[in-house]
N, C-alpha and C positions, 0 to 999 in steps of 0.2 A: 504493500500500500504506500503510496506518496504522502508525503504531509508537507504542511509549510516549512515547516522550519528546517531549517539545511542542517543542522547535525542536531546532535540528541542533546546535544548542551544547551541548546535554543529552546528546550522544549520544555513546559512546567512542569510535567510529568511525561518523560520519557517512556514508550514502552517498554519491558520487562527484557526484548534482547536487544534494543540499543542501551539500557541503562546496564545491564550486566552483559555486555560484548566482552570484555576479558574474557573472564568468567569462562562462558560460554565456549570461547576458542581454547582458553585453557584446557578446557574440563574434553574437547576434540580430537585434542592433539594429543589428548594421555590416556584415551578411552581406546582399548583395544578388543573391547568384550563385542560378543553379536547383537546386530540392529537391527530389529524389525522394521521390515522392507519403509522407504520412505521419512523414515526416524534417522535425525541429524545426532544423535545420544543413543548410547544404549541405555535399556531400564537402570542399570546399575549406577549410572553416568547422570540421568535423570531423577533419579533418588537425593542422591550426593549435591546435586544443583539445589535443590528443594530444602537438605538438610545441613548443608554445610557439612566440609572438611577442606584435609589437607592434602594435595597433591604431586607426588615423587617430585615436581619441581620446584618446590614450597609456594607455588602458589595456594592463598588461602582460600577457600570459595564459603563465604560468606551464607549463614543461613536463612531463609529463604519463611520458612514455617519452624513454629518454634512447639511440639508438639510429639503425640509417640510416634516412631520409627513407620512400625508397621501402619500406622493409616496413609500413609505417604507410599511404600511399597504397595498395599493393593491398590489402591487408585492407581501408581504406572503402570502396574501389570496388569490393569481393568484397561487399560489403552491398550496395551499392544495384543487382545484379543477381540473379535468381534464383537466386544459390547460395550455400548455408551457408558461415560460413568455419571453420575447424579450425587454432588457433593449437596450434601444438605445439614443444616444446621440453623442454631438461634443468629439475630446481627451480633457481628461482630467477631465471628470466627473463622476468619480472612478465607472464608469460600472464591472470591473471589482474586483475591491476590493468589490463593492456589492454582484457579483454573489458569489466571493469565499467565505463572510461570512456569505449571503443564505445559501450558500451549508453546511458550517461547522455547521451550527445550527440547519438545517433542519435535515440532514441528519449523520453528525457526521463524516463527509468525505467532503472533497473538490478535490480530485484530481483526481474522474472522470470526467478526461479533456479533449475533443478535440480542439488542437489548428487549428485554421483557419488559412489557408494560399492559394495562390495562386494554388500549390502545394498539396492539402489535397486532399490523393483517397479515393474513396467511401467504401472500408477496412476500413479507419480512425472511420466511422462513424457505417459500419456495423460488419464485421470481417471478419478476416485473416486466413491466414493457415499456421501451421508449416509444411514448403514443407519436411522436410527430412521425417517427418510422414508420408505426404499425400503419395509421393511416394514409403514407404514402406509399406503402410498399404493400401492406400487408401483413401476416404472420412469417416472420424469421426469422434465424438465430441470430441475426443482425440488430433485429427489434428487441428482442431477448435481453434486458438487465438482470443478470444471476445476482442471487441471493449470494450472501455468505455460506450458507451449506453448500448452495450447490457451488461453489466453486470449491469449497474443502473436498468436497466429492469428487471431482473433474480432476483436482493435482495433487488428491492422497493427502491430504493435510487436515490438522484438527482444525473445528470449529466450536466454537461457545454459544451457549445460549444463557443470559443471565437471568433470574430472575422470573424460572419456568413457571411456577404456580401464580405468577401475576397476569400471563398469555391466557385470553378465556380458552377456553377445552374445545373448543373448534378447530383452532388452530394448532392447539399444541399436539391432536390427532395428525395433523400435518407430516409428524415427524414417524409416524407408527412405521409407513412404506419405506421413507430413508431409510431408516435401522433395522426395523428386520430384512427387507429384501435388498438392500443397498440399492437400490436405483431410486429414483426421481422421474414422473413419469411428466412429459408435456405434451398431453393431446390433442394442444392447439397446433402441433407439428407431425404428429405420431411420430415422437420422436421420445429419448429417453437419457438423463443423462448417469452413467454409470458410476458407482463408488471405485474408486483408484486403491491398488493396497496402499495403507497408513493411513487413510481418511478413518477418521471416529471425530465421537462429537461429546462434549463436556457441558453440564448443563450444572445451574445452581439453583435450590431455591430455599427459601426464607420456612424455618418450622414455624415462626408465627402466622405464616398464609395459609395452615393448613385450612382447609374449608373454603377459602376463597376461590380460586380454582382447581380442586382437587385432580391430580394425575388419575387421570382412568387405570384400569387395571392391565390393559392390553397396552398402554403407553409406559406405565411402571415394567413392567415385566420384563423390557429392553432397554433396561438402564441397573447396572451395576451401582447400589448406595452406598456411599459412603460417608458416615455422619462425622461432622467434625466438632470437635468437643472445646466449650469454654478452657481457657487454660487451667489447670488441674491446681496449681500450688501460687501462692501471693508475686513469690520470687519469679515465675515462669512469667507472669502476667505483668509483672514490673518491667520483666525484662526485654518482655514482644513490645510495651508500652518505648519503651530506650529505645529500642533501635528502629522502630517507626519514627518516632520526633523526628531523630537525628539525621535520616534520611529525608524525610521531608522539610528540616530545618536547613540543611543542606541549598537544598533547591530553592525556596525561598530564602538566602540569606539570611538566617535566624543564629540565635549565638546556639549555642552545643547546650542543649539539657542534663550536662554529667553535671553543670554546676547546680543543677535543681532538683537530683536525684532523688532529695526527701519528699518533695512537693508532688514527683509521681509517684511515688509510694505511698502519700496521702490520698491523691486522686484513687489509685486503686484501690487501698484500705475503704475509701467510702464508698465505691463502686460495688465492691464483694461483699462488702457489710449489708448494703440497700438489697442489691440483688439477689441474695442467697437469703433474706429476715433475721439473719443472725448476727452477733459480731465475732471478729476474728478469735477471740477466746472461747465461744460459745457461750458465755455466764448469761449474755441478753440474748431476748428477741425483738427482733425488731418489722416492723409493717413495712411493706414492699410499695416503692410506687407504680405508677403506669409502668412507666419505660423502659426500655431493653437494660441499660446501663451497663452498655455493651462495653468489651476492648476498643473497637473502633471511635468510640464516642469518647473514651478515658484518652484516648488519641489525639482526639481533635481537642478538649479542654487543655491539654497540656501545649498542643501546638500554640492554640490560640495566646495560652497563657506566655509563652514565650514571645510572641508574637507584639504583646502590648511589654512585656519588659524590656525588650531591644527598642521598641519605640517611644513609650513612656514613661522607661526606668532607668535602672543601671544595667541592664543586661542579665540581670541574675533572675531567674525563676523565683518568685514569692508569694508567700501565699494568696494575696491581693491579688495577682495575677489569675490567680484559679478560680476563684472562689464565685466570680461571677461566672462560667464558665460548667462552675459543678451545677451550680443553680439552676441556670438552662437547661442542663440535662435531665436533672432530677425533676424539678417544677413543670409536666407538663402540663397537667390537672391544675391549674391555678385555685384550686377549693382545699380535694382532697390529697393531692401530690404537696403542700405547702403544709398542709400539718401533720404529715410522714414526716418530712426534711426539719421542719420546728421541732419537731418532737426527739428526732434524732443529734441535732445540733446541743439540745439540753441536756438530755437521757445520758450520753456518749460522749462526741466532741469536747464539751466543756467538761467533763471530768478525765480525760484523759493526759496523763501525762507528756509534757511537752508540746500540746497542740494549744495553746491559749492562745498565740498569735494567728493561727487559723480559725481558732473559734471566733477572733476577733472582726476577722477578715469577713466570714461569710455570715456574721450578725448585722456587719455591716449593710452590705449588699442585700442581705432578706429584708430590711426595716421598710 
């Protein structure tokens, strides 16, 4: 795919194999294991990208998912056999940053994207027509604008589909023919366009949609699940919280969050505390709000908090910084979401050792 910007440094957010292009050639040039046809990695090589290590050349390769081993192995080996895989889990359990550096390892492309939406036609999934063609010409493959499937089908390459249970169930039927028979039919040609070996297709969707557009059972069936799990331990979750900032601090010119280290450990302390009804001791319980009070959300408070301390501080993460930040998150209920968080700021926060500048911060901000 072309995009504007002439290199990856240009761009806010690079894709997944221009932003890890080392990486990538590294992990190429020291892979000697077998590749399923069409795969620029082998599984083993694709795992390692995903997980981080080290390799014979001391290059580092950076991890990717921070998470158990084996979910990471079935999902590659769910790609290199005939069936879809279907990463499903709550927000914030980088289903996505999965699929897209799946896709870039696998495939050497991640931007065969369908995003899901409420809104997504069955074009999205199959293809389009340039009408000014069609009605000059007629039907043909000239007129023909493919889908991202079908061209992942056409040149053996993955394809994504985000956000499957938000596509109404019309559409996401679409996909039954793809996957089980691998063709793609267009009978406005009698023609068909055939799956290539290495074509498969990676799908995500949200466990809070369940019910909203529920997967039929003949469209589940062709799809390998694999659930991907909140991080398990405080430490795991601080540590996926570090090394997201810093890469997107990075990119945005933002100062390094190792000097705010305690401030994401706050964030996530209150996150797991809200989310889970308990507190990290277990002695309390505590009432949950609305909201996911996802990893990704602990992300974006901490970025943002950086964000205002490089521009209207001293650079250092503090609590002030967060604290409006948490409240956004947690406050979505402005009724019953506000006397959780009051309740908890009192109950907790304020009796906890060493947080009174915090408790300060976000009394502030709640008033």
């Amino acid at each position: 795919m072309t995009t504007t910007a002439t290199t990856a440094g240009e761009a806010l957010r690079p894709h997944a194999e221009e932003a890890f292009a080392e990486e990538l050639k590294a992990l190429a040039a020291a892979d000697d294991r077998p590749r399923p046809a069409s795969w620029r990695l082998s599984p083993w090589a694709v795992a390692t990208y995903l997980l981080g290590g080290a390799l014979p050349d001391g290059t580092v390769i950076t991890p990717k998912y921070v998470g158990p081993r084996r979910i990471v192995e079935v999902a590659v080996t769910t790609l290199a056999t005939d069936r879809a895989l279907l990463l499903l889990g709550v927000p914030g359990t980088a289903k996505t940053w999965v699929s897209e550096h799946l896709a870039a390892a696998v495939s050497g492309d991640s931007t065969l994207l369908v995003q899901g939406t409420a809104g997504t036609p069955e074009e999205a999934i199959r293809y389009g027509w340039n009408y000014a063609q069609l009605l000059a010409h007629g039907p043909s493959r000239d007129a023909l604008v493919p889908s991202p499937v079908m061209r992942a089908m056409a040149e053996g390459m993955t394809a994504r589909v985000e956000e499957l249970t938000r596509i109404p169930a019309d559409v996401q039927d679409t996909l039954i023919t793809v996957l089980s028979e691998k063709t793609l039919p267009i009978p406005e040609l009698g023609q068909e366009v055939q799956a290539v070996r290495g074509f498969n297709l990676i799908a995500t969707a949200n466990d809070r949609d369940r019910g909203v557009n529920e997967l039929s059972s003949a469209l589940r069936r062709r799809f390998n699940t694999v659930v991907l799990p909140l991080p398990a331990t405080p430490e795991a979750e601080v540590g996926i919280v570090g090394q997201r900032v810093d890469q997107l601090g990075r990119s945005l010119d933002l100062p390094s969050g190792a000097d705010g280290a305690a401030e994401i450990r706050r964030v996530v302390t209150v996150f797991r505390e809200l989310r889970g009804g308990v507190t990290c001791d277990g002695r309390t319980k505590l009432k949950s709000p609305s909201g996911t009070l996802s990893t990704a959300e602990a992300i974006s408070v901490v970025t943002n908090g950086l964000a205002l301390a490089a521009h209207f501080g001293d650079g250092v993460l503090r609590p002030s910084d967060v604290a409006a930040g948490i409240l956004g998150a947690v406050v979505r209920d402005p009724v019953a979401d506000r006397v959780v968080w009051q309740e908890y700021l009192e109950t907790v926060v304020r009796e906890r050792e060493g947080w009174k500048d915090f408790y300060r911060a976000c009394r502030e901000v709640s008033a």
